[in-house]
C-alpha positions in Angstrom: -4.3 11.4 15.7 -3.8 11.8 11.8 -1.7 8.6 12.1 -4.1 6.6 14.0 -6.4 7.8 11.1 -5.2 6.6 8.7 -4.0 3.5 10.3 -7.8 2.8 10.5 -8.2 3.3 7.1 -5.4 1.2 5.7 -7.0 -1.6 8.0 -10.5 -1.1 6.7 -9.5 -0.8 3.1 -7.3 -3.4 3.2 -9.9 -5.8 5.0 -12.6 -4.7 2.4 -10.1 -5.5 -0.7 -9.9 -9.1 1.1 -13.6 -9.4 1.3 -14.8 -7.6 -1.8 -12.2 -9.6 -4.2 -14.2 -12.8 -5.6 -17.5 -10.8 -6.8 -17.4 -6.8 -6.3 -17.2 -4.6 -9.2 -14.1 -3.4 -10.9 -14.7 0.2 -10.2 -15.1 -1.1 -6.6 -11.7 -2.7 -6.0 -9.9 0.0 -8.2 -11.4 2.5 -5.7 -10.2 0.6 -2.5 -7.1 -0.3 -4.1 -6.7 3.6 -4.1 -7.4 4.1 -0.5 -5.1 1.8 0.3 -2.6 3.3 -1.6 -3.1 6.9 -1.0 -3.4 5.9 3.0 -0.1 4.0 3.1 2.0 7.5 1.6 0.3 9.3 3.9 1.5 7.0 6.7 4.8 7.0 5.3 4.8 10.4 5.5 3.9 11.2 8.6 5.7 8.7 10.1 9.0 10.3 8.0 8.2 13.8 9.2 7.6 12.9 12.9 11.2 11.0 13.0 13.0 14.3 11.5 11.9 17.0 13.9 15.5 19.0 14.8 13.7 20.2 17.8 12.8 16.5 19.5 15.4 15.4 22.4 18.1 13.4 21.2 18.5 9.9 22.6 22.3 10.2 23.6 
């Protein structure tokens, strides 16, 4: 679920950089740039953790 989260939110911000870029604020961008930042580690993480559990079936 946390994944699918902040999948979402990478999409959004990433979408709203695209469409915010030719007049929006700089405080604006900076902020979504962030997001999009912050939600990509996060992905990373998770997706890093969940590929390392010793207790998940190995594929052998």
């Amino acid at each position: 679920m946390l994944i699918w989260s902040a999948l979402a939110a990478a999409l959004l911000s990433g979408l709203t950089l695209g469409l915010l870029s030719d007049g929006a604020p700089e405080w604006a961008i900076q902020t979504v740039e962030l997001v999009t930042v912050v939600t990509v580690f996060v992905l990373v993480c998770l997706v890093e953790t969940a590929g390392s559990r010793p207790d998940k079936p190995s594929s052998r």
